[in-house]
C-alpha positions, 0 to 999 in steps of 0.5 A: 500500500502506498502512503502519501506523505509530506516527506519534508515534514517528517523528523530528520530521524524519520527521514534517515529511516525511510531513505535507509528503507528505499535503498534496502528495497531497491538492493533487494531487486525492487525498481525505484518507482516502486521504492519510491512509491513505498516512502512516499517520494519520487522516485529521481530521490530514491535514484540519489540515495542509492548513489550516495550509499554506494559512494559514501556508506550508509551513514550519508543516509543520515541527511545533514541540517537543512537551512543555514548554519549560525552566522551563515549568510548574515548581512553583517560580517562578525568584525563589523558587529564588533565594531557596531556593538563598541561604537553603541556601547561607548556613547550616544547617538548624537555623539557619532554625528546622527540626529538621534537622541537615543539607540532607538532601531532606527538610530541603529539602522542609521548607524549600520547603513553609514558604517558598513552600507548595509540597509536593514529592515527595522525586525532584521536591526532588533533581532540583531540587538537581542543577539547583541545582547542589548535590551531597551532601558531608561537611560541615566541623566548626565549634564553636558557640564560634567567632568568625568575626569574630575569625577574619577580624580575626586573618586581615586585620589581627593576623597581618599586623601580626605579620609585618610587625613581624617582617621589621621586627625581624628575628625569626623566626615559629614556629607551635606546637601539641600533640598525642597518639598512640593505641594505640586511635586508627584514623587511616587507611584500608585497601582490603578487599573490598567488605562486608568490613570490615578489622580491625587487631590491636591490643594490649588494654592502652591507651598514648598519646605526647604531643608539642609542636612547632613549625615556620616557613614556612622549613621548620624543624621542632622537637618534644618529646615528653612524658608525660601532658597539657600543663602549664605546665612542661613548656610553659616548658620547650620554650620555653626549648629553643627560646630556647637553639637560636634565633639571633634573636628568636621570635615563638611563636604558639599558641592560648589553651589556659590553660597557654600564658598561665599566670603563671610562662609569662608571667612567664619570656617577659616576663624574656626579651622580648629573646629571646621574644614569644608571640601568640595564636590568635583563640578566644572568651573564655569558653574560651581554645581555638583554634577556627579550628584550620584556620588554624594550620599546625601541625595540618596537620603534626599529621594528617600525623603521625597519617596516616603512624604508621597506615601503620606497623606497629601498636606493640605497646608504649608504648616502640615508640610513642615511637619511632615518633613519634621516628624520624617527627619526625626524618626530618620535620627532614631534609625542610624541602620537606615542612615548607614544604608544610603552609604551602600549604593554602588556609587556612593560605597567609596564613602562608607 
């Protein structure tokens, strides 16, 4: 009985078997068109398989894998992927003179196209991205003002030399910074079915909270909070609190916001250098802003702070802001484990 089949369909096993069969039968003294009729093929392949046995053996009945082989008959040649995957990894689009922000599939396309010639459908571009091993993410924010190499002297030279002056000295370390509570500031999430925003209730009239704050790697915690921006009083004062609770000389590190080096500053640190040393966070020049701020601890306590005050019930007033933000710092103070903790990050771990 003759089975009508799709012979390409069956399992490569299946096939070797069937092949072995026909050539068996045709060894045997069938003809070929009845072989063939039997496995179900024609019988010009039945004719090949004899062939093949006869000079190679059996074993050739086997088959061999269909298609193409990893690598085989790609567009891109592996010394061209290397050099695609160096150029996406080192930087930016914008960078290397395209007119994309971001490593989006087009962006990549573009790249291709401009390095090798090779035009790419958008599919073909992100199945070699997986390959690539590279997924879509957020990326991190970077100032154009930033100095790297200041940012990696300050890491590997500055702060060691500070704290190896401190253990010298005897001093104590404390990291400080300012920030700003808003009524209209949304710093958290909330869960909601799907395609249905959250809304939070909020009071239309705008008020905000100011703070200054410190904190060591040994968990101690200081803060005051203030009106208005940051003036070089009000930051001469918080030093002064900071000098009169101290038992021990304080190294205070900040960024180089210009009130932080203002004369009166300087003027009253240098009266009281047996009690006070400032250093300075590594920034460009021309602007005196910290922008390595993922290297100062105190921003890490600073989006704790904003993350837990989104937890809370909304203030409805300047008043119950404030004493939101008291009765957080406060419970802040009684968790030194905590504190410790925003010195655990991987960019802030140099300091613990």
């Amino acid at each position: 009985m003759v089975i009508k089949r799709g012979f390409r369909t069956l399992a490569p096993a299946t096939q070797a078997e069937l092949r072995r069969i026909a050539v068996a039968m045709v060894r045997a003294g069938k003809t070929r068109v009845e072989a063939a009729a039997t496995v179900g093929v024609n019988r010009r392949f039945v004719g090949q398989w004899v062939k093949v046995a006869a000079q190679g053996g059996e074993a050739v009945l086997a088959g061999r894998r269909r298609g193409r082989r990893p690598g085989e008959q790609k567009a891109l040649s592996a010394a061209q992927e290397e050099g695609l995957r160096y150029l996406i990894a080192r930087g930016c689009p914008d960078q290397f003179g395209l007119s994309f922000a971001l490593w989006t599939r087009q962006a990549v396309r573009a790249l291709i196209a401009r390095e090798t010639g090779v035009w790419l459908t958008l599919p073909v571009v992100g199945r070699y991205l997986r390959a690539w091993g590279f997924t879509a993410q957020r990326p991190a924010r970077r100032a154009t003002e930033r100095q790297d190499e200041a940012v990696r002297a300050w890491l590997e030279n500055t702060y060691p030399a500070i704290a190896r002056k401190a253990k010298a000295h005897g001093c104590e370390i404390q990291w400080a910074d300012e920030t700003g509570l808003s009524s209209r500031a949304n710093y958290g999430r909330s869960f909601a079915p799907r395609g249905h925003t959250p809304v939070i209730r909020r009071p239309g009239k705008r008020f905000s909270q100011s703070m200054i704050s410190s904190l060591t790697n040994q968990g101690k915690l200081r803060f005051m909070i203030y009106e208005g921006a940051i003036k070089a009083p009000i930051f001469l004062n918080f030093l002064q609190r900071l000098v009169r609770e101290a038992a021990r000389k304080l190294f205070v590190i900040v960024d180089n916001l210009p009130v932080h080096r203002a004369h009166r500053v300087t003027a009253w640190v240098q009266d009281h250098a047996d009690q006070i040393e400032l250093f300075y966070l590594p920034s460009p020049a021309c602007r005196g802003r910290l922008y390595a701020p993922e290297h100062n601890p105190d921003e890490f306590l600073n989006n704790d702070l904003k993350q837990a005050m989104a937890r809370r019930r909304t203030p409805r007033d300047k008043a119950a802001l404030k004493s939101g933000l008291t009765s957080y710092m406060r419970s802040l103070q009684r968790c030194p484990a905590k504190v410790r903790a925003f010195f655990q990050a991987p960019t802030v771990r140099y300091a613990a």
